[in-house]
PALOZA-318044 format. One record per residue (C-alpha): x, y, z. Coordinates in steps of 0.1 Angstrom, whole numbers, plus 2048, in hexadecimal, padded with zeros to 3 digits. Layout:
XYZ;...
***
This chain:
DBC335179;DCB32A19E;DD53501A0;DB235A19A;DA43401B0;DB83511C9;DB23711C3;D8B3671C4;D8E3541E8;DA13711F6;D8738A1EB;D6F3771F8;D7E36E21B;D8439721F;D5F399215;D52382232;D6538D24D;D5F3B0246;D373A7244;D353A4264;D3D3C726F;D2C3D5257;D093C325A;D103C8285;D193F127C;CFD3F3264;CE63E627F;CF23FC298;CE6417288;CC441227A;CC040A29F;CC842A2AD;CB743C295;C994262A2;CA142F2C2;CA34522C3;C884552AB;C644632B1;C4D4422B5;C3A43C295;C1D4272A3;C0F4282C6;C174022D9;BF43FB2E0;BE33FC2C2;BD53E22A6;BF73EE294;C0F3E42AC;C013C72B9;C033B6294;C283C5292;C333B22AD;C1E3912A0;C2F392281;C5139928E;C4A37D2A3;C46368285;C61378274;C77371293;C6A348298;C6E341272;C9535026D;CA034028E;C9032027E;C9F32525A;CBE329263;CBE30827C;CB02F7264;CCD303250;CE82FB267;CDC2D8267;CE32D5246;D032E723C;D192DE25D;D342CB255;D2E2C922A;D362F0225;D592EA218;D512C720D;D372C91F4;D172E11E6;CFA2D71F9;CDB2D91E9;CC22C81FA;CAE2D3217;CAD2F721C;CC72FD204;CB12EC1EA;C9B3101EE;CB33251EC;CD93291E9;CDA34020C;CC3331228;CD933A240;CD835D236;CB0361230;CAD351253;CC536D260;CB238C24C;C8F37C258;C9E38127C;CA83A2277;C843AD264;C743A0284;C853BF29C;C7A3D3280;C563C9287;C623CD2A8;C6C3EF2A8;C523FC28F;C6D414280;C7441C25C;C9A426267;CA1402270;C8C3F724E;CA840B240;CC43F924C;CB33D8245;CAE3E1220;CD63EE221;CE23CC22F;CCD3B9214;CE03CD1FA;D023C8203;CF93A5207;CED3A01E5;D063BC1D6;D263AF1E2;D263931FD;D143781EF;D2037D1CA;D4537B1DD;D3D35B1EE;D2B3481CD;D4B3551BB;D5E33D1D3;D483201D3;D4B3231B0;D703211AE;D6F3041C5;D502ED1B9;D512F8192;D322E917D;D212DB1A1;D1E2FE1AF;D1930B18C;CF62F418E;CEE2F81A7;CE931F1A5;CDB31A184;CBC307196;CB83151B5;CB133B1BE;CCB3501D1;CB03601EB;C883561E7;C813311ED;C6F31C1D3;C6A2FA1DC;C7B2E01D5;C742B91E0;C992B71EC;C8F2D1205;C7C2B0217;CA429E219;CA929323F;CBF2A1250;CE128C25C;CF32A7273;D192A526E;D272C1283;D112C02A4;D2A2DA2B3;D1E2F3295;CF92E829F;CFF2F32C5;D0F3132BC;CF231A2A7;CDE3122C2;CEF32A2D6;CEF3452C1;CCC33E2BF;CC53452E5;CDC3642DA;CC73712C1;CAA3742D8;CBA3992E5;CA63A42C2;C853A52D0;C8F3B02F2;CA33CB2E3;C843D52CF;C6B3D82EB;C823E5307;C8B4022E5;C6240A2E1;C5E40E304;C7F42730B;C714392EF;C5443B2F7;C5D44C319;C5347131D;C7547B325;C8746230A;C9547E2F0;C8A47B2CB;CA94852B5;C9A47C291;C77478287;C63458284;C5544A266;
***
C-alpha cells in the first residue's frame, strides 16, 4: 500500500510539473497558427465587437474565479479537502478560472486554430492531469476526499450553500502572488488585439487559412 502510495504521488508530481510546459507549448502554437492565419472576421463589425465583449467577460470572471479560489485554498492545500466556497462548486476552481482566461483570447483572436488548442488543453486536463492529482488527494485524505468527489462535480459548478462560507485568508503571500499573476495575465488581451491588428496588415503574411 505505502509502495503504491508512492508510486501514485510520484506520477502525479511528474504530471504537474510537466503540465506546465505542455499547456505553455500547446498555447504557443494555437497562437501562431492564429497569427499567421487569414483573419476570419473583419474587426469592425457586429461580430467582432461581441467577440471581444464576451472575452471580456470571459477574461473578468476567470481572473475572479480563480482569486476567489486562492482565498480559499492558500494555506489548507496539504492540510485538509476544502469544500466550501468555490470548491463547494466544483473540485477545480482554480483550473475553470484559468481555461475561462484562456477562452477570453480566443474571443479575442476570433480564430478556430487557437479554439483548437483550447479544446487540446481541456483534454489533457481531464485525460491525465486532474485524474493524477485526485489519485493523490486520494491516497492522502482517504474517505474525506472520497466524499467529497462523490458530491461535488470535477468541472461545471452546481451550487452549493457552502459556496456562501467567508473567507479567512491563511497564506496572504499566496494571495499577493495571485494578485501578481493576475496583473500578469492581463498580456492575454493585449496579445489578442496587438495579433488582430498585425494580421490584419496588408503586408502581414498569411501561412494557413482562417476559419
Amino acid at each position: 500500500m505505502e509502495l503504491q502510495a508512492a508510486n501514485i504521488s510520484t506520477r502525479a508530481r511528474v504530471t504537474t510539473a510537466f503540465r506546465i510546459q505542455f499547456s505553455v507549448l500547446l498555447l504557443l502554437c494555437g497562437w501562431t497558427l492564429a497569427a499567421f492565419s487569414s483573419p476570419p472576421v473583419s474587426e469592425h463589425n457586429a461580430w467582432a465587437t461581441a467577440a471581444d465583449a464576451l472575452g471580456w467577460t470571459s477574461f473578468a470572471c476567470g481572473a475572479l474565479f480563480r482569486f476567489w479560489s486562492i482565498c480559499h485554498i492558500a494555506g489548507r492545500k496539504s492540510q485538509m479537502v476544502v469544500d466550501y466556497g468555490p470548491y463547494a462548486l466544483c473540485r477545480n476552481p482554480l483550473y475553470v478560472g484559468t481555461f475561462l482566461i484562456v477562452a477570453s483570447e480566443t474571443l479575442f483572436l476570433k480564430s478556430a486554430w487557437f479554439a483548437l488548442s483550447l479544446v487540446t488543453l481541456v483534454g489533457f486536463y481531464q485525460l491525465i492531469v486532474v485524474p493524477g492529482e485526485e489519485q493523490r488527494l486520494l491516497s492522502r485524505f482517504g474517505a474525506a476526499f472520497h466524499g467529497y468527489a462523490s458530491r461535488v462535480p470535477r468541472w461545471i459548478p452546481r451550487f452549493d450553500p457552502r459556496c456562501l462560507a467567508a473567507v479567512e485568508v491563511r497564506d496572504r503571500a499566496a494571495v499577493l502572488s495571485e494578485i501578481q499573476c493576475l496583473i500578469w495575465w492581463m498580456v492575454v488581451p493585449i496579445l489578442g488585439y496587438l495579433t488582430c491588428y498585425a494580421r490584419a496588415l496588408p503586408w502581414w503574411p498569411h501561412y494557413v487559412p482562417g476559419f
